[in-house]
Structures are given as structure tokens and as C-alpha cells.
C-alpha positions as CSV (number, residue, x, y, z in Angstrom):
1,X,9.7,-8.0,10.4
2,X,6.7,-9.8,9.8
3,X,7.1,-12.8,7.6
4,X,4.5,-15.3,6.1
5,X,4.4,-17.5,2.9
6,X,1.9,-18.0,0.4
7,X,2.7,-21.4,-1.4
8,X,6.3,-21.2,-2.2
9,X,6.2,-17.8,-2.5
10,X,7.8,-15.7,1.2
11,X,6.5,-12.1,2.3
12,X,8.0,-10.5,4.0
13,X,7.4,-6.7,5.6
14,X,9.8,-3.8,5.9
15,X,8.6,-0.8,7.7
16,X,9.7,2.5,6.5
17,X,7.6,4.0,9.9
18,X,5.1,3.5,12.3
19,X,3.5,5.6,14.2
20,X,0.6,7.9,15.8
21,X,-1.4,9.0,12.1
22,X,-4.6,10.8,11.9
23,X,-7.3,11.5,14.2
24,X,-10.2,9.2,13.8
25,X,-12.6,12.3,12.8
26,X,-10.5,13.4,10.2
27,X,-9.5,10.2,8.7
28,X,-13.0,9.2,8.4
29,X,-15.8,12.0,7.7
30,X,-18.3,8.9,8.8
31,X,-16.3,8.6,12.1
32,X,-18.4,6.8,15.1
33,X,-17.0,6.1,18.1
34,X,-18.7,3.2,19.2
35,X,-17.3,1.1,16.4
36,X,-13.8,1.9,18.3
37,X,-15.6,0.8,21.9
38,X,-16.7,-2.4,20.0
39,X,-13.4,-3.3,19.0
40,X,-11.4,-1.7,21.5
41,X,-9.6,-5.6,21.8
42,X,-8.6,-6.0,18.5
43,X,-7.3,-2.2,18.1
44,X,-5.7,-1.1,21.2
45,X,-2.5,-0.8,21.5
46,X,-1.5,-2.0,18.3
47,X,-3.8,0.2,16.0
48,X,-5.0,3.0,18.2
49,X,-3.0,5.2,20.4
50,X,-5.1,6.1,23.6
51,X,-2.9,8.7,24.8
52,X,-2.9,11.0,21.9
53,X,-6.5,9.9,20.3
54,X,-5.0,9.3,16.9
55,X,-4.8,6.0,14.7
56,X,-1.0,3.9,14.4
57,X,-0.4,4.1,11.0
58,X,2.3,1.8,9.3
59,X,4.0,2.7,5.9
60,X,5.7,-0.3,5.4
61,X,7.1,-2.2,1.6
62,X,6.3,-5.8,1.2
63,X,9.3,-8.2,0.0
64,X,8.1,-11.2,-2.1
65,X,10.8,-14.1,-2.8
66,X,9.6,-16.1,-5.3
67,X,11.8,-18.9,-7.2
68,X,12.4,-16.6,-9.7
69,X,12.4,-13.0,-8.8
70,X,12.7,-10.6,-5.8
71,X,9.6,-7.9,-5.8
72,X,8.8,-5.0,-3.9
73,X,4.8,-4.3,-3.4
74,X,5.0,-0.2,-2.6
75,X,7.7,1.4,-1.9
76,X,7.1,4.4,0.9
77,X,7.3,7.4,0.9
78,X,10.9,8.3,0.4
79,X,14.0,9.9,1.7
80,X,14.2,14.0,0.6
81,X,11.2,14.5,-0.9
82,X,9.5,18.0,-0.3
83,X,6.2,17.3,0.7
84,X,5.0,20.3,2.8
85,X,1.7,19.8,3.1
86,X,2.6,16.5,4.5
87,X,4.5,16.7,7.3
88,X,4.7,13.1,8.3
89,X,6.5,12.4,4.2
90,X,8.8,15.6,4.3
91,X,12.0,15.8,4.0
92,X,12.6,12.5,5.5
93,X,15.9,11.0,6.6
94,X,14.7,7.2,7.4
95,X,17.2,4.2,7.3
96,X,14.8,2.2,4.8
97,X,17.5,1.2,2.6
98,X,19.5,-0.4,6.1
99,X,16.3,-2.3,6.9
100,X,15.8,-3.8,3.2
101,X,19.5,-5.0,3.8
102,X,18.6,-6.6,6.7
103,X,16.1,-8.3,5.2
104,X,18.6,-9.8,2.6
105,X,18.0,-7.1,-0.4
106,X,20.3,-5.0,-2.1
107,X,18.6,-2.2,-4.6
108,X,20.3,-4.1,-6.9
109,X,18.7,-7.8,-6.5
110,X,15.2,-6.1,-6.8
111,X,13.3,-7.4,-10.3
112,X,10.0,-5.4,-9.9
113,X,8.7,-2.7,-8.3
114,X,4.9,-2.7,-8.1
115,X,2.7,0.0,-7.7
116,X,-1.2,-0.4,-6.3
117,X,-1.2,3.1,-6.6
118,X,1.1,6.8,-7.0
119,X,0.1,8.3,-3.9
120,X,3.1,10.0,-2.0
121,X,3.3,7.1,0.6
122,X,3.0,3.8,-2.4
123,X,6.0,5.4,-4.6
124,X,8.6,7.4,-2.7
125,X,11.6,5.0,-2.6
126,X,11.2,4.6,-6.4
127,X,13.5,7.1,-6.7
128,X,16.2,8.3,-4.6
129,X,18.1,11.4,-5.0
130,X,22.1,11.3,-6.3
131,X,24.1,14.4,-7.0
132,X,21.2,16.8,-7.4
133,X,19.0,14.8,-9.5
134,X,16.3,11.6,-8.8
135,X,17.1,8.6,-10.3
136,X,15.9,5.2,-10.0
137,X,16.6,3.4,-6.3
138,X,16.7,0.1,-8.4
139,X,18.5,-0.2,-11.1
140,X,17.6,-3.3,-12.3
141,X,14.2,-3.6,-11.3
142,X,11.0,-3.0,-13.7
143,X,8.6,-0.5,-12.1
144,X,4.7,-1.3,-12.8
145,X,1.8,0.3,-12.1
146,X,-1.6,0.8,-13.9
147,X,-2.4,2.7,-16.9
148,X,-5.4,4.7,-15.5
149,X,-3.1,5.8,-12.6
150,X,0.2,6.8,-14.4
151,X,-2.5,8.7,-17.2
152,X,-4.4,10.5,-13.9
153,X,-1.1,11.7,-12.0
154,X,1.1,13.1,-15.1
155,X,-1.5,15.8,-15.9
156,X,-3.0,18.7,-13.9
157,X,-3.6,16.5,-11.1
158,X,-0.1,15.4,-10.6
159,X,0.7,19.7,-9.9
160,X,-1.8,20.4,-7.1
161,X,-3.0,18.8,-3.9
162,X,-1.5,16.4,-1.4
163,X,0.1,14.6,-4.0
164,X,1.0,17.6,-5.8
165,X,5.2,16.7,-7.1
166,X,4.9,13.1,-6.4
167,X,4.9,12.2,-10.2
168,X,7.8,14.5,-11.2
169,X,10.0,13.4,-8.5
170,X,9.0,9.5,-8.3
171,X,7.4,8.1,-11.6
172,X,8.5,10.3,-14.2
173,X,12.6,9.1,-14.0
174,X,11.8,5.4,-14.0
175,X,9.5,6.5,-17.1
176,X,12.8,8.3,-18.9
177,X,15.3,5.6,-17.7
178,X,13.3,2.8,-19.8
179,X,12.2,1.2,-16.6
180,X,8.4,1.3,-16.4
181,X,5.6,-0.8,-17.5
182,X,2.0,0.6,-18.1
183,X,-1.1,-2.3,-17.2
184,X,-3.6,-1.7,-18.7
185,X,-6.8,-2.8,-16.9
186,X,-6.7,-6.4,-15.2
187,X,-3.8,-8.0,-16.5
188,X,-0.9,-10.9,-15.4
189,X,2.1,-9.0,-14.3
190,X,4.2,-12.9,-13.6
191,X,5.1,-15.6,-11.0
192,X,1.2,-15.9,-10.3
193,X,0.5,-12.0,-9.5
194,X,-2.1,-9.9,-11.1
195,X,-3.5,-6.7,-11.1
196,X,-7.0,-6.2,-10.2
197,X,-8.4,-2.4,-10.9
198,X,-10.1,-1.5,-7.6
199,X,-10.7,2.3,-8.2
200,X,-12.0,4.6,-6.2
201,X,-9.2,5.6,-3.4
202,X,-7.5,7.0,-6.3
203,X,-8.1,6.6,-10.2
204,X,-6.3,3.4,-11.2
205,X,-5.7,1.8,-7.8
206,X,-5.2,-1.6,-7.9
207,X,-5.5,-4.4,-5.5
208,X,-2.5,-7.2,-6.2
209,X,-3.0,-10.9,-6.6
210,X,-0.9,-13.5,-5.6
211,X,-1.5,-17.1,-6.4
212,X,0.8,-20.2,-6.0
213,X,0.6,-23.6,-4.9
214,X,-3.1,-23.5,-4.3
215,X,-2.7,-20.4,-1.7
216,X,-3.0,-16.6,-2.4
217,X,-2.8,-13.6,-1.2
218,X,-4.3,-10.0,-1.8
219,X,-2.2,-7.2,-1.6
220,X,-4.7,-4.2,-0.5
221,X,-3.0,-1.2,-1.1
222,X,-5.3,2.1,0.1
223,X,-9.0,-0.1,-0.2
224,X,-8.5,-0.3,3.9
225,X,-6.6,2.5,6.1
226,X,-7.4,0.4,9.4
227,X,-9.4,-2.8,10.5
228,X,-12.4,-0.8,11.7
229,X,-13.3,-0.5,7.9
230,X,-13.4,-4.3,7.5
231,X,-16.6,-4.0,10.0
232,X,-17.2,-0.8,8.6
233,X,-16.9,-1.4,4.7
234,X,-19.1,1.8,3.9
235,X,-16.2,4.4,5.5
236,X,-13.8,5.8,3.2
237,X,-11.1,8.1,4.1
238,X,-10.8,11.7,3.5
239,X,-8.4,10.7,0.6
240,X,-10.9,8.7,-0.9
241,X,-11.8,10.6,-4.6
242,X,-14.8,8.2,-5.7
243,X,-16.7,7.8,-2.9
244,X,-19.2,5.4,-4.7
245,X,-16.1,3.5,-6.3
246,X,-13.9,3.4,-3.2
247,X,-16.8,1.6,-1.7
248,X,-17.7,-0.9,-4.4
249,X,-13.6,-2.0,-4.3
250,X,-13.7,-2.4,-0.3
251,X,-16.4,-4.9,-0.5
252,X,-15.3,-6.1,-3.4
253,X,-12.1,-7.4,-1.7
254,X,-13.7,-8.1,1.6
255,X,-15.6,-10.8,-0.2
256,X,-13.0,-11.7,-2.8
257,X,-10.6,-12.4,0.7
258,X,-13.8,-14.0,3.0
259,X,-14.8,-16.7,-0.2
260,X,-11.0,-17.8,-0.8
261,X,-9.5,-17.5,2.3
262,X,-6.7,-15.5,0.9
263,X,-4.4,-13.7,3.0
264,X,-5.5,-10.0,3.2
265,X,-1.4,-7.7,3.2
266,X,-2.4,-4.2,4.2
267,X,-0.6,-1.0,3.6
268,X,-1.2,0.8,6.7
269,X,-2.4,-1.6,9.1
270,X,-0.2,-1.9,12.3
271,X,0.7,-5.2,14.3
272,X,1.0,-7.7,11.7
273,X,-0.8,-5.5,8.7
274,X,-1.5,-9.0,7.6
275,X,-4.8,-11.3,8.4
276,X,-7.7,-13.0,7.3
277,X,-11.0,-12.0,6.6
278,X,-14.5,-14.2,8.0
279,X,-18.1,-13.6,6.3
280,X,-21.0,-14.1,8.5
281,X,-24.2,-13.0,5.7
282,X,-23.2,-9.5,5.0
283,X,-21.0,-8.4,8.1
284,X,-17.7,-9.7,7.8
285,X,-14.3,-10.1,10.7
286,X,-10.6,-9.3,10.9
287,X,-8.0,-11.7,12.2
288,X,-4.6,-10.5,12.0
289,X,-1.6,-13.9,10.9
């Protein structure tokens, strides 16, 4: 588990899987291969599986311990949930729950569950599935995402595509069990995080703040699939649905993490998923912590 502290504040990751992802040519439409030969220290083995040609992506929750409250940044994608078109998310039997308990977390002793976005991989474990039926996979917590998101995913949109039954299965019964809370643009969320609209990936992603003790942290949700992009902030992914957007957040929080020196937490990233970005003029660096 990879562990690191921002003030008094402790995150800490637990993977739900890790693992050979996409192809670099059909992650990224812009994909060059000499950005890979460039970085080849920095990505291989960690990030980049030579054998099978194919980016190691991590799905991983991040566990923040603060003095008040225990709070879960993403939650998967989820035990049962029929996802055909996905392979990689269906039908999954993964021992996520056993690996939050050995990180010291019950479902019960979780406070808040937050969102960046309601993709099928940032929301599974919202929900788990009891006698027939989804209900909440912690009781006690608060769920919070954005506004523009939750408004996007519960119309047409939330019925067709890749993310097509992710909404019904995984937002919608934390909505009817009283549990959810709706932010509206950029707004304080408590103990020093806030949200940040960074659209573009999807409608109402949001890129998470954490301040405390004169440190912070940025939680990055799908701005960055893997490090290359940090050198390369003008790729998006395929799942990328404002192209100009997706771009404006990337830089935005590659600059936003360079001028602080905040701690960048990934979604996806493998090794760490956790490091710090450098600025030199307009090209910028990846260190993983």
C-alpha cells in the first residue's frame, strides 16, 4: 500500500487491480512512440508492459485519515456489475473490501465517499449488491460528487455507451437512501478539501484539493491516464469527450501542482500513482513519492 501524508492529514492507496490496460494506440489517438523511447526509464516496468505492448493500469481507492473523518477518493469499479462492453469491470469477484480491512477500514467507519467523476472505474464500490438488490457499501458515509456530473449521467447518457448502467446500479441508490450530496461548481467539501471543476474527460469531473498544515495535495482523477501525458499535456484519451476542455484541465493542473509543489495522487498511474510535478518554461516533469 502506498502511504504518504499531507500535513496531518495520511493517504493512503488501496488497489482494487493492476494490471496490463490498453494499447498505447488506442488509449491515445495522438499516440507517438518516441515519447515512450524518451521515457523508457521512468515507464518501464512499472507503467509499461514490454511483453504484451500495452500500458499498466491501476484502479486503485485513496484512504484519507484526517483528525476528524475517514474518506474514500474513488471507489473502483465494483464487485458484480455487468459491464460487457468492458471486460476488464465485468462481473468482477475482487477482494477490495479484504484489502480496505487491512488498511484499518470497515464500510462502516467510512464518513465520505468522493467522487472526481461517475465513470464505471471512479464509482463501482459505491454500491454493493445484497439479496438481489444494490445498496449502499457504506452505510454511514456521505457520497459527493459534482452537480454537472450527477445532472450528465442520470439522463440519456447514463443508458448508452461504455458507461451505459453505471448510474442506475452505482449513484442512483445512494441518491434514494438520503446519502448523496450535489456540489455545485467549486465549492468546500470539509477538513481542508475542495472541489475544483476540471471538465473535459467527462462533464463535471473534478480534480480534489487537499490542504492542511501548509501542504496539499491534488487528487487527479481522469485529467492524466499515465505519466507520458505530463510531458505530453496536449494527449487525451479516447474517453476524453471535450477534447478542447480535457486539455485546458491537464495544464491546468500540471501548473496548479508545478507552482505549489503539491502532491499530484493519480487514478491510474502504476508504481506509486503518486509524485510531483517540475516546470521548466512551458514543458513540465514527473517524479513519482
Amino acid at each position: 500500500m502506498s502511504c504518504h501524508a499531507i500535513g496531518e492529514v495520511t493517504v493512503k492507496r488501496v488497489t482494487e487491480q493492476c494490471g496490463a490496460g490498453f494499447a498505447p494506440s488506442v488509449l491515445f489517438p495522438d499516440w507517438d512512440s518516441r515519447v515512450l523511447d524518451e521515457h523508457r526509464a521512468l515507464m518501464i516496468p512499472d507503467c509499461f508492459d514490454v511483453t504484451v505492448q500495452r500500458f499498466i493500469a491501476s484502479v486503485h481507492t485513496w484512504v484519507l485519515r484526517t483528525r476528524r473523518h475517514t474518506i474514500l477518493i474513488d471507489s473502483c469499479a465494483g464487485n458484480h456489475k455487468n459491464r460487457p462492453g468492458l471486460p476488464r469491470f465485468h462481473q468482477l469477484d475482487l477482494p477490495f473490501l479484504q484489502r480496505l480491512a487491512e488498511a484499518g477500514v470497515s464500510p462502516e467507519a467510512v464518513d465520505y465517499v468522493m467522487c472526481t467523476h461517475l465513470h464505471v472505474d471512479h464509482c463501482g464500490w459505491n454500491t454493493r449488491l445484497l439479496d438481489g438488490r444494490w445498496v449502499p457499501t457504506f452505510p454511514n458515509a456521505r457520497y459527493v460528487f459534482s452537480k454537472a456530473e450527477y445532472d450528465h449521467w442520470r439522463g440519456p447518457a447514463g443508458r448508452e455507451g461504455f458507461n451505459a448502467g453505471v448510474y442506475e446500479d452505482s449513484v442512483l441508490p445512494v441518491v434514494a437512501s438520503g446519502q448523496a450530496e450535489i456540489v455545485d461548481g467549486e465549492g468546500e467539501v470539509g477538513d481542508g478539501l475542495t472541489f475544483h471543476p476540471t471538465p473535459g474527460h467527462s462533464v463535471g469531473h473534478v480534480a480534489i484539493r487537499l490542504a492542511d498544515a501548509g501542504e496539499s495535495g491534488l487528487f487527479s482523477g481522469d485529467i492524466m491516464h499515465q505519466p507520458l501525458q505530463v510531458f505530453r499535456p496536449d494527449w487525451n484519451s479516447a474517453f476524453c469527450e471535450d477534447p478542447v476542455h480535457a486539455r485546458a484541465s491537464r495544464r491546468w493542473l500540471l501548473e496548479e501542482a508545478a507552482d505549489t509543489g503539491a502532491t499530484v495522487f493519480t487514478a491510474h498511474f502504476a508504481a506509486s500513482s503518486a509524485g510531483r510535478v517540475t516546470r521548466r518554461g512551458d514543458r513540465f516533469g514527473w517524479r513519482f513519492v
